[in-house]
N, C-alpha and C positions, 0 to 999 in steps of 0.2 A: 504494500500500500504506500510506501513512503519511495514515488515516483522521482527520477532523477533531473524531474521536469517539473514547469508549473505552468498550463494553461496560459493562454491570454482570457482573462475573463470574461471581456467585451465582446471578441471576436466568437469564442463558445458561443457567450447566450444569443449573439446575431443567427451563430449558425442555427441554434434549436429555436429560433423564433422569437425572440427577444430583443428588444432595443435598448441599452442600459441608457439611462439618463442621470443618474445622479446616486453618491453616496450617500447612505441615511444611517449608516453606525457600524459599532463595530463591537462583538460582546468576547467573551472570556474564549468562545470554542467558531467560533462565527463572523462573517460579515454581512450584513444587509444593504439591498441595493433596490432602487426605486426603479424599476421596467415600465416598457409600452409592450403590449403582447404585437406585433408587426400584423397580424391580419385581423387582430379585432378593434386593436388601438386602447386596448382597455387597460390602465393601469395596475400595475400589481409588485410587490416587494417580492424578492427574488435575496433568498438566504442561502451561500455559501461555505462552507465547510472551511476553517484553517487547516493550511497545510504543515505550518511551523509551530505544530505541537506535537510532543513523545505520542499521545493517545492518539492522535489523527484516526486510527483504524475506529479506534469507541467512536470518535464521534459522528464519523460517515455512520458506522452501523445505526446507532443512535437515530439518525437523520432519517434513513431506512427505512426504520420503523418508524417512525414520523410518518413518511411515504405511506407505509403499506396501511395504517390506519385512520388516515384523511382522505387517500385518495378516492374522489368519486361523493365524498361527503356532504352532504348541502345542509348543515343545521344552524339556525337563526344564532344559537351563543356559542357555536364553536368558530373560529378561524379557519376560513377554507382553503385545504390544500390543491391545487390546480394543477400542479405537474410538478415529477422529480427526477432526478438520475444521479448520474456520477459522471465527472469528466473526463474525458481521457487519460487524466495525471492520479485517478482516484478521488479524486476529493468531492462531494457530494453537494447535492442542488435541491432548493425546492421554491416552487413558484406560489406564492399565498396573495389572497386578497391583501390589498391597500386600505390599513383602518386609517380612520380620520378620529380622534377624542384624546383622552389619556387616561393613566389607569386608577384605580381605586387608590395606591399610596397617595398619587399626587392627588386627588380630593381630597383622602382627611388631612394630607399635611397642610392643604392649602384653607381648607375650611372646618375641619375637625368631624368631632363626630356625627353620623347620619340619624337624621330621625328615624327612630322602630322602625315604621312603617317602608320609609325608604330601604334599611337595612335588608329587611326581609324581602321585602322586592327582588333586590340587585341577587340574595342569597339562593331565591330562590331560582334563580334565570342559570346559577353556578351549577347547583345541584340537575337542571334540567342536558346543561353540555357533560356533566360528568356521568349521569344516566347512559347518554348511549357509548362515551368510551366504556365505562363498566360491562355494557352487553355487547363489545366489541371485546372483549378479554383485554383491555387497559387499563391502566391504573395510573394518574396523570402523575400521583407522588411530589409534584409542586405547586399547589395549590394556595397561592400567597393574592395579596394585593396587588402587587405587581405584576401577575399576570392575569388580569381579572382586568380589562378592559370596557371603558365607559365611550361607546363610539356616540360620536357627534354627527348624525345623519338629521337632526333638526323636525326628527319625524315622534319616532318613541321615547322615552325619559330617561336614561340611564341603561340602553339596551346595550347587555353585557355580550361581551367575547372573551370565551376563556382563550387564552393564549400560551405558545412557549409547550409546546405537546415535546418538548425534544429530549425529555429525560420519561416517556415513559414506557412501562415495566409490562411484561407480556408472563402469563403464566409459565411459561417455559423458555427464560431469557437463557440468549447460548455464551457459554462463558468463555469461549475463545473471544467474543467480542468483549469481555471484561463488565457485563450486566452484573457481577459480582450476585449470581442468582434473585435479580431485581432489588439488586441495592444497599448500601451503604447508607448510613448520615450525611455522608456528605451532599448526596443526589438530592435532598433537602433541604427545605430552609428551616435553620433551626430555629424561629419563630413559630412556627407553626406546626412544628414535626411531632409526628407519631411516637409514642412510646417505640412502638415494635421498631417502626425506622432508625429511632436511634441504637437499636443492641444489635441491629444487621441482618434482624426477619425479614421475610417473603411480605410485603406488602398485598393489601387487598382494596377492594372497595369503601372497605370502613377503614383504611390508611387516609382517604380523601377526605373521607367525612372529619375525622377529626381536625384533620386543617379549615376543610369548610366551620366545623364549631369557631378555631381560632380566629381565622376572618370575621365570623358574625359579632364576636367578643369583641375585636379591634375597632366594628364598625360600632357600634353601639357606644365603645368607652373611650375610644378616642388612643387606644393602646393596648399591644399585643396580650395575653394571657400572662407571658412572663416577658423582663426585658432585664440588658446587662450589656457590658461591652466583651463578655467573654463568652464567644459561642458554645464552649464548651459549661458553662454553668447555665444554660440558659436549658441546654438537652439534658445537662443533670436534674435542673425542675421538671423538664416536661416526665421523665422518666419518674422520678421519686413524689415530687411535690403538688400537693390537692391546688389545683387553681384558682383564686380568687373567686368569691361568690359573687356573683354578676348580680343578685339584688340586693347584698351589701352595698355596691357601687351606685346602685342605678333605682332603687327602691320602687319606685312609679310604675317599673316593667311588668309588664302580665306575666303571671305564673310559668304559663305553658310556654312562654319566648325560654325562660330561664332554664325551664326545665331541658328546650331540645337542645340550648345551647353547654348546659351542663353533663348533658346525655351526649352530646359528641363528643365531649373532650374527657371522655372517661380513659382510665389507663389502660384498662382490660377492652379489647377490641372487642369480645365477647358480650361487651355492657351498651357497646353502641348501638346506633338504631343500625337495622341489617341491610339497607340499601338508600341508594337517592330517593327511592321513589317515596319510601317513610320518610324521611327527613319532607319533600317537598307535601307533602297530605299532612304533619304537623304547621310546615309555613302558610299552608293556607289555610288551618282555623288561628295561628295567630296572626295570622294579616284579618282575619275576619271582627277579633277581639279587638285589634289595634283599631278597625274602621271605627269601629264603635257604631254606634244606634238611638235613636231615641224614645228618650221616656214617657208614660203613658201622661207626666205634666207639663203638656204644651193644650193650646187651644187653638182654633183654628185666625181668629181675633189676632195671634203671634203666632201664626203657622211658619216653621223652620222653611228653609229651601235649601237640603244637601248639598254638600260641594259637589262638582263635575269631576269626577277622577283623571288621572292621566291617562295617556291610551297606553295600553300594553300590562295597566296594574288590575289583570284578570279579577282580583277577588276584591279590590275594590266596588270595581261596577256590579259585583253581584251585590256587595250589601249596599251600592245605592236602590237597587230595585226592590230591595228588601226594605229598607228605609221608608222607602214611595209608597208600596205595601201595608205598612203598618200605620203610616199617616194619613192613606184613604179610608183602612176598618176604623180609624179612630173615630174621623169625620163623617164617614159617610156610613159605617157600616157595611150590612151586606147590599146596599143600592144606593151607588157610585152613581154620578150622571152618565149618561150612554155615552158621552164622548169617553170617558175614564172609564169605563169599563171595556170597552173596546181595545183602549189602550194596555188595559190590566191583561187581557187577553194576548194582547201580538206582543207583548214581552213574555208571556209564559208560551207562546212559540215560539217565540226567537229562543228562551232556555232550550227550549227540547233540543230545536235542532242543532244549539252548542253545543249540547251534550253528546247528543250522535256524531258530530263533526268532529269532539276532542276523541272519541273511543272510536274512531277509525284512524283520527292521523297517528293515534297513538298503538294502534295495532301495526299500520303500515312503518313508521318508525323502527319498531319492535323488530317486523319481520326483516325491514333491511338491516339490520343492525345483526340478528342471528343472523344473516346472509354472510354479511360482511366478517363477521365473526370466522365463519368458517374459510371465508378467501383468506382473511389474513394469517390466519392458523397453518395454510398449505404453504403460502408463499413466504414467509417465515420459516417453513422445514428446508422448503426450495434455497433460501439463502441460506440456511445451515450450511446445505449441502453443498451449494455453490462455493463457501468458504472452507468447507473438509477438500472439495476437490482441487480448489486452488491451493491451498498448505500442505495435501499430496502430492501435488505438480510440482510443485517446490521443494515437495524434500525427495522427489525421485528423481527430479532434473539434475537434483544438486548427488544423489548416488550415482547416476549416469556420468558425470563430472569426473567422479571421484573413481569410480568405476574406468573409466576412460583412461585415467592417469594411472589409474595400479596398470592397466593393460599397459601404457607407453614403460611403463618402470621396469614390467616382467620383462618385455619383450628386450628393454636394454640392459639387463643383466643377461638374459639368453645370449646378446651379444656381444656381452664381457664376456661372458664366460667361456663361449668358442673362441672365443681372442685366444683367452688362456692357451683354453684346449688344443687348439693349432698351433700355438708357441710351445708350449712344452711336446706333443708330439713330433713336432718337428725336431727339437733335442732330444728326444727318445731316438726317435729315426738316425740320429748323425752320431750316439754314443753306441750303434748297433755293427760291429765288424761282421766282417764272413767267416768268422770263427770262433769261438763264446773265447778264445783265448785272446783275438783281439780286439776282447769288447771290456771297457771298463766296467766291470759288472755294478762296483759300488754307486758310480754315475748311473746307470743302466735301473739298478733298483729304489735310486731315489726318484727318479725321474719318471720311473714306472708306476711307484705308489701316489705321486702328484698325479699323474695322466687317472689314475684309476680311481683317488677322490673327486679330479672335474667329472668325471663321466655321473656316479655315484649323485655327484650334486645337482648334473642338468634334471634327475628325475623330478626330483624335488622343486629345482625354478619351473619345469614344464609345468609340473601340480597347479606352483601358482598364478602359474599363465592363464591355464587351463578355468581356472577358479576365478579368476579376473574376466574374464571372459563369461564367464557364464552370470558373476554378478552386472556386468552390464549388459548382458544380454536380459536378464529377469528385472532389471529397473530401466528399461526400455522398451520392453513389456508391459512393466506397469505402467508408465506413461501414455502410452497407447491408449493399455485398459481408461485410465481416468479421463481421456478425451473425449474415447467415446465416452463416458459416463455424462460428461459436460454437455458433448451434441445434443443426448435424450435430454439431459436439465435445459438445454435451450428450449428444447423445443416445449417441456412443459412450462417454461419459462412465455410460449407463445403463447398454448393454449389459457393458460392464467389469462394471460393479459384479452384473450379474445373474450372468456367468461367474466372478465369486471368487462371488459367496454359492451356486452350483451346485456347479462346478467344484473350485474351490477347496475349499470346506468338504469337500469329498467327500476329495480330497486329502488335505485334511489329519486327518479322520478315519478313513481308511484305516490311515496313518504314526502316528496315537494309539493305535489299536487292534493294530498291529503290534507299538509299544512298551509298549502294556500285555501282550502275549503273550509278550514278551522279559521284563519284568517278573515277569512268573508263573513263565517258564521257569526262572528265575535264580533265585527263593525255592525251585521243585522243586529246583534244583541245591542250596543252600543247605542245604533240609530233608534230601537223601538225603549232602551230608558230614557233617551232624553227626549221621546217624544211625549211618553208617560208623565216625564217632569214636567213639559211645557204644557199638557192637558190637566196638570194637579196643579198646578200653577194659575193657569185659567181659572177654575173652578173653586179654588180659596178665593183670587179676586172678585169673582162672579156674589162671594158671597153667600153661596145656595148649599148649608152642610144641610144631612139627615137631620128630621127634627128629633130627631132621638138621641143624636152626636151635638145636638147644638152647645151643650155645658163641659164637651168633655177635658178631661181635666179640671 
């Protein structure tokens, strides 16, 4: 992997389609760069692999996977990966949407802590991106503020992008790429880290979650669970010490916020809630607690008019409808004027068909996700293997080498040694008279025993002629053998790629298309409360309650 070259990086991303325009950073394993895609014109950051680092190999694989569990993904809080590879020099590539905002540290640093309401929001949008890497077999393992992304699209309030997927952890991480069997403390941030993460466990789902608890902690109090200048005491709390009681701090907080947020950050992963999907079905009865509601002491004389929620803060608009709800039985009882009741009506149709709309895009989700679950699972063995064959290639190329050089060794000892052998037969021959009388015998017997240990010895260099040969003949073989192994890995290396751009895409615009009918169904819902409000609205002004509601309160 650590090529005796380095790309031109401009010229690459021109060839694969890419116009580089400009530097946008440069991180610890990484450089980021701002593109134009050349046939769609569409902007996009384009992240780069360092080459002049010892681990370069971790972190291309690292990237990899990044690759194999974005690719094809289209989800509203995750970061879209759009295309990856490697370069010619090894070092690896991946092309992401272009966010526009900035991230959650720099809000509270900028403006401090979130109100509840907002906290849970933003938490809950975390928990819905870390859902499908979970049923994708990932584990994001860096789940901080800073990668927790507030994009500025001018459209919805705080719509999150988890970001920074490049550290995570696959059930079966290969430890030639140095996953250290999905990780180390250090792959974390020690603000936020897991007990298990910090003693060098197998991280899971409930790894996220309890970083998710520490975010909600930090957004809420304005600072992390535990804080210190020395990282190492900071993972000695996470590990040993009970975390501050968040309604110590914060006393006003409803129960159940306290509760899920002290229920993440438990030590024993076993105490945690058991997936995102629990954590997000608690955010949304405490965002319902948070909305709050009115009391049965209002009259119509001071009739309230709810606020209008933000778009995107689901459980808000349901308890304004609920709100609407409860201030026409007040007023009116069970006979509302026929404008308002008609109204009462096309809002409990617009619920229905939210509901049916959320439990199909969330079936279609599901099912791309166990889809994708299993492409990544294949093409993750495929890179196994594509890294066993290449560390093969490598170390039979390198016996063939070696192999190579004992043959050239044998063969010129074989040729020393007939030197000999022809120099001393030759003095054999010249000390030999035509009569044993005119033959120096003692010449003749020394001369004899030399001539009859070279002979004695060629058996023995032929052996390792012989044996040199046959080792490079058997790891040039194996060479062979693992080519062809690599051909068939290409080729399943095609048909993968044929089943995501089939399979896959189909998948995944199935689950786009679901969530754009959830989408739709959710602005119906949206459009029939505030028409509710503007028909209750009317109808307090009009004056006209039930004369049975006239007093109430």
């Amino acid at each position: 992997m650590n090529a005796p070259y380095k790309v031109n990086v401009p010229a690459e991303l021109l060839r694969l389609g890419f116009t580089l325009l400009r530097r946008l950073g440069e991180g610890s394993t990484s450089e980021v760069f701002e593109a134009r895609h050349t046939a769609t014109g569409r902007r996009l950051a384009i992240k780069v692999s360092r080459a002049d680092l010892p681990e370069s190999p971790l972190i291309v694989a690292r990237m990899q996977t990044e690759w194999n569990v974005g690719r094809g993904l289209r989800h509203p809080h995750l970061v879209q990966t759009l295309d990856g590879g490697t370069f010619s020099d090894g070092r690896a590539w991946l092309a992401m949407e272009l966010l526009v905002g900035h991230d959650l540290l720099q809000e509270l640093e900028e403006h401090g802590p979130l109100r509840p309401l907002r906290a849970v929001h933003v938490a809950r949008q975390v928990c819905e991106a870390l859902q499908v890497l979970h049923r994708r077999g990932a584990v994001h393992r860096d789940i901080k503020p800073e990668n927790v992304f507030l994009t500025a699209d001018g459209r919805l309030a705080d719509h999150v992008k988890v970001i920074d997927l490049g550290i995570l952890a696959l059930p079966e991480d290969d430890p030639e790429r140095a996953h250290e069997p999905t990780g180390h403390f250090i792959l974390g941030t020690p603000l936020y880290l897991a007990p298990e993460q910090a003693r060098g466990h197998a991280p899971d789902a409930r790894t996220d979650l309890y970083a998710v608890g520490g975010v909600l902690f930090h957004m809420l109090t304005g600072r992390p669970p535990f804080e210190g200048d020395d990282p190492t005491e900071i993972v000695a709390h996470h590990v040993n010490d009970p975390v501050p009681r968040l309604d110590g701090l914060m006393p006003e907080l409803p129960p159940s916020l306290v509760a899920l947020v002290h229920g993440c950050l438990e030590k024993d992963r076993a105490d945690r809630p058991s997936g995102a999907a629990e954590v997000m079905a608690t955010l949304d009865v405490v965002a319902n607690d948070l909305a709050g509601g009115f009391t049965q002491d209002v009259s119509i004389h001071g009739a309230p008019l709810p606020a209008v929620p933000l778009p995107g803060h689901h459980g808000e608009w349901l308890r304004l409808v609920e709100n609407l709800e409860h201030l026409v039985r007040l007023f009116w009882g069970r006979t509302p004027p026929a404008d308002l009741g008609r109204g009462l009506q096309a809002v409990g149709r617009a619920r229905t068909l939210l509901d049916r709309s959320q439990v199909e895009a969330d079936e279609r989700r599901e099912a791309a996700d166990d889809a994708a679950r299993q492409r990544i699972e294949h093409r993750e063995r495929l890179q196994r293997d594509q890294r066993r064959i290449l560390n093969g290639l490598q170390r039979m190329q390198s016996r063939v080498r070696a192999a190579a050089r004992a043959v050239s060794q044998a063969s010129d000892h074989i040729s020393a040694h007939d030197e000999r052998y022809f120099e001393r037969l030759a003095t054999l021959r010249e000390a030999v008279g035509d009569t044993v009388g005119d033959t120096p015998l003692d010449l003749f017997a020394r001369t004899h025993a030399e001539v009859d240990a070279l002979l004695r010895e060629r058996g023995t260099l032929t052996k390792a002629l012989r044996e040199a040969r046959e080792s490079e003949r058997a790891a040039a073989e194996a060479v062979s053998a693992l080519r062809g192994e690599d051909f068939e890995l290409q080729r399943a290396f095609a048909d993968q790629e044929q089943e995501q751009e089939e399979d896959g895409f189909r998948n995944e615009q199935e689950a786009a298309s679901a969530a754009d009918m959830l989408a739709n169904a959710s602005r119906g819902f949206q459009r029939a409360a505030l028409r509710l409000m503007a028909l209750y609205a009317a109808a307090v002004a009009a004056g006209d309650p039930n004369p049975d509601t006239r007093t109430a309160g």
